[in-house]
VEXDREN-2710 file (C-alpha; in Angstrom, 1 decimal):
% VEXDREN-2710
k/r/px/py/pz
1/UNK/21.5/-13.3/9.6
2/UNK/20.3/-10.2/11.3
3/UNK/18.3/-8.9/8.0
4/UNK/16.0/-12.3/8.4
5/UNK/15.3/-11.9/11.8
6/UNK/11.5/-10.4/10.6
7/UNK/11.4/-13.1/8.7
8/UNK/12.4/-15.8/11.2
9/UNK/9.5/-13.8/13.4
10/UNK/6.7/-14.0/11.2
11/UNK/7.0/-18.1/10.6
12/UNK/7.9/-18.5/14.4
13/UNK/3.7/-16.3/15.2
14/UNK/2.6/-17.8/12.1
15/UNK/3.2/-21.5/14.0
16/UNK/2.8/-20.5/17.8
17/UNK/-0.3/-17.7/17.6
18/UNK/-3.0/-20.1/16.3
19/UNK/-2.2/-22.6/19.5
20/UNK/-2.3/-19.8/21.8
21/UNK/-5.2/-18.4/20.2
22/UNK/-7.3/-21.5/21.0
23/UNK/-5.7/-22.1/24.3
24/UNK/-7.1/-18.8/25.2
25/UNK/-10.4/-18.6/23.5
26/UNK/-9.6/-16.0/21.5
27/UNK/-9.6/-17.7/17.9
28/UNK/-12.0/-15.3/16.8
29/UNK/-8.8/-12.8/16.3
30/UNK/-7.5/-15.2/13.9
31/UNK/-9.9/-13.6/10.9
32/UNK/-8.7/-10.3/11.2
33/UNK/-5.1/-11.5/11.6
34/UNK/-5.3/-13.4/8.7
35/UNK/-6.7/-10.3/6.3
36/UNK/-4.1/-8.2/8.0
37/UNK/-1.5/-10.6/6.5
38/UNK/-3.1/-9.9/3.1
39/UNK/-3.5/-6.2/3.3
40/UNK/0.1/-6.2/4.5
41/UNK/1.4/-7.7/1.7
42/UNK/-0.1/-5.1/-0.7
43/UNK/2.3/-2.4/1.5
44/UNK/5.3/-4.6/1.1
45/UNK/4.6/-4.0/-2.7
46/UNK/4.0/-0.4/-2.1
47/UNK/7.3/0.4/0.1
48/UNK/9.6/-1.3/-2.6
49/UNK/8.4/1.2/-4.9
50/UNK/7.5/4.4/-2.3
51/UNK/10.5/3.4/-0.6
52/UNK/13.6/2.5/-2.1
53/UNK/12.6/3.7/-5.7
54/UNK/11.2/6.7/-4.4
55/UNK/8.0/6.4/-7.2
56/UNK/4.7/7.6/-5.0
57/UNK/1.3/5.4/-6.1
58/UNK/-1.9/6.3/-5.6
59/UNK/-3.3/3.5/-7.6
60/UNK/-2.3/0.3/-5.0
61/UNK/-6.1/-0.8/-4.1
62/UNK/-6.2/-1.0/-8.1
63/UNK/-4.4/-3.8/-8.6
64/UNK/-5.5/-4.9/-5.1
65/UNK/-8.8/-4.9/-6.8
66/UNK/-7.9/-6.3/-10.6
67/UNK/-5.9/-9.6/-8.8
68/UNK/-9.5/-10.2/-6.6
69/UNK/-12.1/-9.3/-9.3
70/UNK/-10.1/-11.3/-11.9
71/UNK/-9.8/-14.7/-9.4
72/UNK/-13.4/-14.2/-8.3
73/UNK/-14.7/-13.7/-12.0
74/UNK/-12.6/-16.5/-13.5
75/UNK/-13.4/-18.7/-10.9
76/UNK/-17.0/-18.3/-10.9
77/UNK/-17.5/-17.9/-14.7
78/UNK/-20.0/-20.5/-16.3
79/UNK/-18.5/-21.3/-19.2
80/UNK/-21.4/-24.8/-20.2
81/UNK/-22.8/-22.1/-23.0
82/UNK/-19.0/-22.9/-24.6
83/UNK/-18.3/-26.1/-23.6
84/UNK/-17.8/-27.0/-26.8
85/UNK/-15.6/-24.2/-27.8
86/UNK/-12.1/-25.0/-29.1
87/UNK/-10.1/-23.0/-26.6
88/UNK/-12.5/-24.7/-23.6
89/UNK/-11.5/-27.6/-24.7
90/UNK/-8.1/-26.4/-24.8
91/UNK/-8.4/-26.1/-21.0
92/UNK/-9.9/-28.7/-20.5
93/UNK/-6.8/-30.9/-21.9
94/UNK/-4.7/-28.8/-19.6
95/UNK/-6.7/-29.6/-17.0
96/UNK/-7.4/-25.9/-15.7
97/UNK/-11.1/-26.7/-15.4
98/UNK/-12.9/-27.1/-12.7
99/UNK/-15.3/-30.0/-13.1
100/UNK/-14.3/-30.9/-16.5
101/UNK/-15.8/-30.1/-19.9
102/UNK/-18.1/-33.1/-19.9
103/UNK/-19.4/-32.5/-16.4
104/UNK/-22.9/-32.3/-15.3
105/UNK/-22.3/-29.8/-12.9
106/UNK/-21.2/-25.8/-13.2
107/UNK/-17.9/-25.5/-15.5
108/UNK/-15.3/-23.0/-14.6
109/UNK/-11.6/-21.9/-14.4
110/UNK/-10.0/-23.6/-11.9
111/UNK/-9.2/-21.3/-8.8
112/UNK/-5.3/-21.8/-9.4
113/UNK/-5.9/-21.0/-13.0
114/UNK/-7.6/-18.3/-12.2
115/UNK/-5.6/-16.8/-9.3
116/UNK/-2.4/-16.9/-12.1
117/UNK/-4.3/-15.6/-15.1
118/UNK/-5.3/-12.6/-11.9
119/UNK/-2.2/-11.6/-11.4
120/UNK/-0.7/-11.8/-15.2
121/UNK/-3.3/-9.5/-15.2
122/UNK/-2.4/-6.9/-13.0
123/UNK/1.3/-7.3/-14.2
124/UNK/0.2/-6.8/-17.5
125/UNK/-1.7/-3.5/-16.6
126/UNK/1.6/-2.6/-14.6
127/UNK/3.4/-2.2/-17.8
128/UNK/1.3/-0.7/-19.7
129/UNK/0.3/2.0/-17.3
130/UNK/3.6/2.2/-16.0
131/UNK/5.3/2.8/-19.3
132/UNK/3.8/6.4/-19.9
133/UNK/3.2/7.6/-16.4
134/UNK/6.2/6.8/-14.7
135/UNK/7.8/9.4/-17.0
136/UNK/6.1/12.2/-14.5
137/UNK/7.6/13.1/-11.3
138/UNK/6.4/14.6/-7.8
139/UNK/2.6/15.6/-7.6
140/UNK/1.5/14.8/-11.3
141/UNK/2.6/10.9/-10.9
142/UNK/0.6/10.9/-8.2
143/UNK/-2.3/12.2/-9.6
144/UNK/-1.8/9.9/-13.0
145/UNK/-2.3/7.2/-10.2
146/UNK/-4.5/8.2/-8.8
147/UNK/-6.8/8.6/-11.2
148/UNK/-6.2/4.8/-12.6
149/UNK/-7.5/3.9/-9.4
150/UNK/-10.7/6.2/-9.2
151/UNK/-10.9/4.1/-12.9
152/UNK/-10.5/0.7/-11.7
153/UNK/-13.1/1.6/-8.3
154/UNK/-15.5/2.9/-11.0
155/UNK/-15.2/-0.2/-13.7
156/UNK/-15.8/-2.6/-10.3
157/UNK/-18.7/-0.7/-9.4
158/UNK/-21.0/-0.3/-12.5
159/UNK/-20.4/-3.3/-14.6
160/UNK/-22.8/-6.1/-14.1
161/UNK/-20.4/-8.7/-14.6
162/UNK/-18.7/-7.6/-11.4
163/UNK/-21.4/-7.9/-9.5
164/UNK/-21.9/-3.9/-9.2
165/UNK/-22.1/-2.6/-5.8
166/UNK/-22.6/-5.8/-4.3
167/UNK/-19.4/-7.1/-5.7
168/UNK/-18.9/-10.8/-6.7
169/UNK/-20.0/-13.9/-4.2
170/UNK/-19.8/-17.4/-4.1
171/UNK/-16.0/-17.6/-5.0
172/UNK/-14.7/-21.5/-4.8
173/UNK/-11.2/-21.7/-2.2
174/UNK/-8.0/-22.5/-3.6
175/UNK/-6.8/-25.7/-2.6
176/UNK/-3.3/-25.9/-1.6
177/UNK/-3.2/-30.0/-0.6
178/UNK/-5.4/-32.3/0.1
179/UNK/-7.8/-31.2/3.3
180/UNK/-6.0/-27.5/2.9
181/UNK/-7.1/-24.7/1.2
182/UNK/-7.2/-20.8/1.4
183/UNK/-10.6/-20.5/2.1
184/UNK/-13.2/-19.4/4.8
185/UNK/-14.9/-21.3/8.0
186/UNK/-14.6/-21.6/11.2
187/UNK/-12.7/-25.2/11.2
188/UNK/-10.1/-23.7/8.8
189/UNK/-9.6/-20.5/10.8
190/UNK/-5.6/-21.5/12.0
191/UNK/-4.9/-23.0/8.8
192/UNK/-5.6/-19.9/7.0
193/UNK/-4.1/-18.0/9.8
194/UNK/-1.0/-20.2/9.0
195/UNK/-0.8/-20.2/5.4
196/UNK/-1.7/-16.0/5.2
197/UNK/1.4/-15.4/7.6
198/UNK/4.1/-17.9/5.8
199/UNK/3.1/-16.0/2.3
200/UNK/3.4/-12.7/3.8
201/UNK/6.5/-14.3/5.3
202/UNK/7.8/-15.6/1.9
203/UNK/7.1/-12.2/0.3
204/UNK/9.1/-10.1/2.8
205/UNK/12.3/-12.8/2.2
206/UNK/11.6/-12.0/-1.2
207/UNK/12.0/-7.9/-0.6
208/UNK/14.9/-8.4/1.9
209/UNK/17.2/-10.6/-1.0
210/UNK/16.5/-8.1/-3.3
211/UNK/17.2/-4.8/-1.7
212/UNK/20.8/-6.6/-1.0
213/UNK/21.5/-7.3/-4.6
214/UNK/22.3/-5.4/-7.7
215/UNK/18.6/-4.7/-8.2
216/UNK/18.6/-3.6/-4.9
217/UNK/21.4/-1.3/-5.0
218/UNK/20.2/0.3/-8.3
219/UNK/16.9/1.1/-6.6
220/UNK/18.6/2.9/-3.7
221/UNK/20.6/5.1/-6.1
222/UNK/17.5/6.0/-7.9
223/UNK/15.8/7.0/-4.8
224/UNK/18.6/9.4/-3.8
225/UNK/19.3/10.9/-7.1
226/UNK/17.6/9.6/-10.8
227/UNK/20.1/12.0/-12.6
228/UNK/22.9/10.8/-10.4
229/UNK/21.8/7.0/-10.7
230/UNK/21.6/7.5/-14.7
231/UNK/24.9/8.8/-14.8
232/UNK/26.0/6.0/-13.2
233/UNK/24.8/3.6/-15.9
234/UNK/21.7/3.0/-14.2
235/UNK/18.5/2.5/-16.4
236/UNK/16.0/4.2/-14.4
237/UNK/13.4/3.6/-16.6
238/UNK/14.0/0.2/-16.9
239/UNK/14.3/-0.1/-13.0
240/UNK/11.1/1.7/-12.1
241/UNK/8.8/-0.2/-15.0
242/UNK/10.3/-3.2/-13.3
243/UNK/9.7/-2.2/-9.3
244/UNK/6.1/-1.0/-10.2
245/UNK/5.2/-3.9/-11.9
246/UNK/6.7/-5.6/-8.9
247/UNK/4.4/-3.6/-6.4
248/UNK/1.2/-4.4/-8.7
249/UNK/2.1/-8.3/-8.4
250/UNK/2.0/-8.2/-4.6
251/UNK/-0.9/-5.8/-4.4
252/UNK/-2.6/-9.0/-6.3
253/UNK/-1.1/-11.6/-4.9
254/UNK/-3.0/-10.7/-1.9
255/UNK/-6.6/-9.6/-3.7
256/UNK/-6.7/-12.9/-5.2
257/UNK/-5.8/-14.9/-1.9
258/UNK/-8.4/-12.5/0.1
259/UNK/-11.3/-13.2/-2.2
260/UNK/-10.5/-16.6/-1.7
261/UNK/-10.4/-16.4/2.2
262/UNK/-13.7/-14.2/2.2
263/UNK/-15.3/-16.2/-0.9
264/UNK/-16.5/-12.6/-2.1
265/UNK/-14.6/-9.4/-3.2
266/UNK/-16.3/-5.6/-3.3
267/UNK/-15.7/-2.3/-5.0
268/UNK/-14.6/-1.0/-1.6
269/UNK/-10.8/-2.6/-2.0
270/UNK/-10.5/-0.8/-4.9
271/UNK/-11.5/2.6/-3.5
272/UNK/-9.0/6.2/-3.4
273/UNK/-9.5/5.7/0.6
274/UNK/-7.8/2.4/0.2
275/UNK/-4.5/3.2/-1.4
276/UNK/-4.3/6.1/1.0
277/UNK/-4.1/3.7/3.5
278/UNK/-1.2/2.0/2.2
279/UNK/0.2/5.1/1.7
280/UNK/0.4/5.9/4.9
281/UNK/1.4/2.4/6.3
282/UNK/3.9/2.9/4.4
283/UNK/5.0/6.1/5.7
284/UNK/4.5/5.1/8.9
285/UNK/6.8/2.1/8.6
286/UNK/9.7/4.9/7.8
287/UNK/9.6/4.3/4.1
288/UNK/12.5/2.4/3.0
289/UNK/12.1/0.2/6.0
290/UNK/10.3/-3.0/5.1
291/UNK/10.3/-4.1/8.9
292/UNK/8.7/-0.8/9.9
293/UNK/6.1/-1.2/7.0
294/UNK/5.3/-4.8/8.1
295/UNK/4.8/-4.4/11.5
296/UNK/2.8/-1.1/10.6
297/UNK/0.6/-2.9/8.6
298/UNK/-0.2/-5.9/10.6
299/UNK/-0.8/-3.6/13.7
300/UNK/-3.1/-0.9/12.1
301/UNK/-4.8/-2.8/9.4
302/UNK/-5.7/-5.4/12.4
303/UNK/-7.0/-2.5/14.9
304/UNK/-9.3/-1.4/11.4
305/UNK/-11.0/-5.2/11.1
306/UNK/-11.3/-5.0/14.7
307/UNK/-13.7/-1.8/14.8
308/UNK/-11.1/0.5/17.2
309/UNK/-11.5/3.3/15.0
310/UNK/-15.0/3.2/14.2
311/UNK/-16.6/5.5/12.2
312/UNK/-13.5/7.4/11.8
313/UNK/-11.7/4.8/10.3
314/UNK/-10.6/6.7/7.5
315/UNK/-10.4/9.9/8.8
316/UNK/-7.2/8.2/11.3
317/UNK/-5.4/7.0/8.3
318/UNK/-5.6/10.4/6.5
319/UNK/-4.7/12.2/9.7
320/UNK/-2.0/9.9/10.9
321/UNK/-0.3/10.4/7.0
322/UNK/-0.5/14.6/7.5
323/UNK/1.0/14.1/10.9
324/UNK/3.9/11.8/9.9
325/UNK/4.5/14.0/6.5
326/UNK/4.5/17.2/8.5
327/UNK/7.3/15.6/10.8
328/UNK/9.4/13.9/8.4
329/UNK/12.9/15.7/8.6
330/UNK/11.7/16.7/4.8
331/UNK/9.2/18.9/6.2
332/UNK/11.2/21.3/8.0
333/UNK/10.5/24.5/5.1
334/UNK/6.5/23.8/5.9
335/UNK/7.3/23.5/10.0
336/UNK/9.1/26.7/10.3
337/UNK/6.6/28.5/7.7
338/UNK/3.5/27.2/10.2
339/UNK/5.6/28.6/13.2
340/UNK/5.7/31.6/11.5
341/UNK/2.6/31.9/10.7
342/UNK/1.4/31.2/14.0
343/UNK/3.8/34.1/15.5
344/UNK/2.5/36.4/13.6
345/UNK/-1.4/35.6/14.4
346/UNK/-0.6/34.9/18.1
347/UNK/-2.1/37.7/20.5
348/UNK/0.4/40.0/22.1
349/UNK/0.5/41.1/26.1
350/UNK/-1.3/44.2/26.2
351/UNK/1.5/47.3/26.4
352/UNK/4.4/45.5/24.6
353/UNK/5.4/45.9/21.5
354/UNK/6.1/43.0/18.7
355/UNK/8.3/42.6/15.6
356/UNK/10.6/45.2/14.6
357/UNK/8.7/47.7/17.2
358/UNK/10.3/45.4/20.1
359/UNK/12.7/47.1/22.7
360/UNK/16.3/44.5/22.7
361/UNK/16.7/43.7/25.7
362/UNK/19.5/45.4/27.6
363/UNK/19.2/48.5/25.4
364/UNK/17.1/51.7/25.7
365/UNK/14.8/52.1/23.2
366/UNK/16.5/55.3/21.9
367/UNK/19.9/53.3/21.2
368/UNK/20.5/52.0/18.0
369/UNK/20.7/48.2/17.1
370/UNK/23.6/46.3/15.5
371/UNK/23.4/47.0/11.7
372/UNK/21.0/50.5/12.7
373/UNK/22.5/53.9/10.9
374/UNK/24.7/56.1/12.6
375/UNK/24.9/59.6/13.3
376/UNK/22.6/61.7/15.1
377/UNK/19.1/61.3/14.0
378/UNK/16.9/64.5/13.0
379/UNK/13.2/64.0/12.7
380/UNK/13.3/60.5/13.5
381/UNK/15.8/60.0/10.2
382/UNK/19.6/59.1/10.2
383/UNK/21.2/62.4/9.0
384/UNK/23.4/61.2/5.6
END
């Protein structure tokens, strides 16, 4: 019972902070806390992988970006040129049209169509990236990452159909039940607030059952030894397609619900600067510690929406990553090689002598040390 307790947490604010919110005039809070849900998801995705399978990604605003580009773009596409099309009317039948094929109006994916066909996306882009790259280890997986990001940012940014570096607008809300719907607006400000928190809660119960199963265990061994885990009769390539493709479905998951919430989506989620930030919420949260990545998440990604940071805003993410990797217990070769490096730089009182040069205390400088040669010294030389 103790493992759900986060979870418990988050449904318990997601119900009580939207009263207390108005009751205090301070519902204005409730937009940031709501896209701090979102962007708190994505890390959730990120510290499965990070984490437990010990895979570092680079590439997390990516999918972030593919699962809100693809729901904005579906969603908004005008598809009366083919209304007549086979496969329109395909949808149609389905009924995964908005506004039907004989409608006067604009014709379109529905936005639950297109939320779903988003996120196939991004799964499907998982595995296909994932197959090859995940191969590499240490610094070169995180460059192979990294640069499918810099791809996805630059593919956002200079295609027309994306709306350039204006991004996409005008994107429709996703209706959940009748009078509810992720979307934008003042009047469905706790709603959203609401909804954002129970998904982010729904994906953390999601995280906590499967790091307690056989999944979950596998991970774990992969994270503390792939050669040990494989000789275990652990498929660790199997396990770490399967986790990164996992990671890229939450990452968007919450792209798609965001563009929704915001009714627009730019280039700037899929930026490098972005998946640094999960990164280091990520490492900040302790790694394998979904609770620490969670609250991590909601805390700093809310303090970014509200303008603390300012102009620095990126800068404090990047800084707070270098501060947290330099004192992770895994950084203790690069601590005592900056200590010694700083010895040796560091001004000396004036008359005393440093290093080897240095008088032991308690001895004259004429004795000789522990491990010194004996004998009688002629010319400044131990005599052989």
């Amino acid at each position: 019972m103790r493992r759900y307790m986060p979870v418990l947490a988050l449904l318990a604010l997601a119900l009580v902070l939207p009263g207390a919110a108005a009751a205090t005039k301070t519902a204005y809070l409730l937009t940031q806390g709501t896209m701090s849900a979102y962007y708190a998801l994505a890390s959730l995705g990120l510290c499965a992988l990070m984490g437990y399978a010990g895979q570092i990604s680079l590439g997390q605003a990516g999918f972030f970006a593919i699962g809100g580009y693809g729901s904005a773009l579906l969603s908004t596409l005008d598809l009366r040129g083919a209304a007549d099309a086979p496969i329109v009317r395909a949808l149609d039948r389905l009924g995964l049209l908005a506004g039907g094929a004989d409608s006067a109006g604009a014709l379109a994916l529905s936005p639950w169509a297109a939320c779903l066909l988003a996120i196939l996306l991004a799964a499907a882009v998982a595995a296909l990236i994932g197959t090859p790259i995940l191969r590499l280890k240490g610094h070169y997986l995180a460059m192979a990452t990294l640069g499918f990001g810099i791809v996805v940012e630059k593919i956002a940014r200079g295609t027309a159909a994306f709306g350039g570096a204006d991004g996409l607008s005008g994107v429709p809300g996703l209706g959940l039940a009748p009078g509810l719907a992720v979307t934008g607006g003042r009047e469905a400000r706790a709603a959203n607030f609401t909804i954002a928190w129970i998904v982010l809660a729904l994906g953390l119960l999601f995280l906590v059952n499967l790091m307690r199963s056989r999944s979950g265990r596998a991970l774990r061994a992969l994270h503390d030894g792939e050669a040990a885990a494989g000789a275990m009769g652990v498929d660790t390539a199997r396990i770490k397609l399967k986790v990164f493709v996992l990671g890229a479905v939450y990452a968007a998951v919450a792209g798609a619900l965001l563009a929704f919430y915001n009714g627009s989506i730019g280039p700037g989620e899929a930026a490098t600067t972005k998946s640094v930030r999960y990164v280091a919420i990520v490492a900040i949260g302790g790694m394998a510690n979904l609770s620490g990545t969670l609250a991590a998440g909601l805390v700093l990604n809310f303090l970014s929406l509200r303008g603390v940071f300012g102009s620095l805003d990126d800068g404090v993410f990047g800084a707070v990553l270098v501060l947290v990797m330099l004192l992770s217990p895994s950084a203790a070769d690069y601590r005592r090689g900056f200590s010694e490096f700083a010895q040796r730089f560091a001004p000396t009182p004036r008359g005393s002598r440093s290093g080897a040069q240095a008088a032991t205390p308690g001895r004259a400088p004429g004795d000789s040390g522990p491990g010194a040669p004996s004998g009688p010294r002629v010319g400044g030389e131990a005599k052989r």
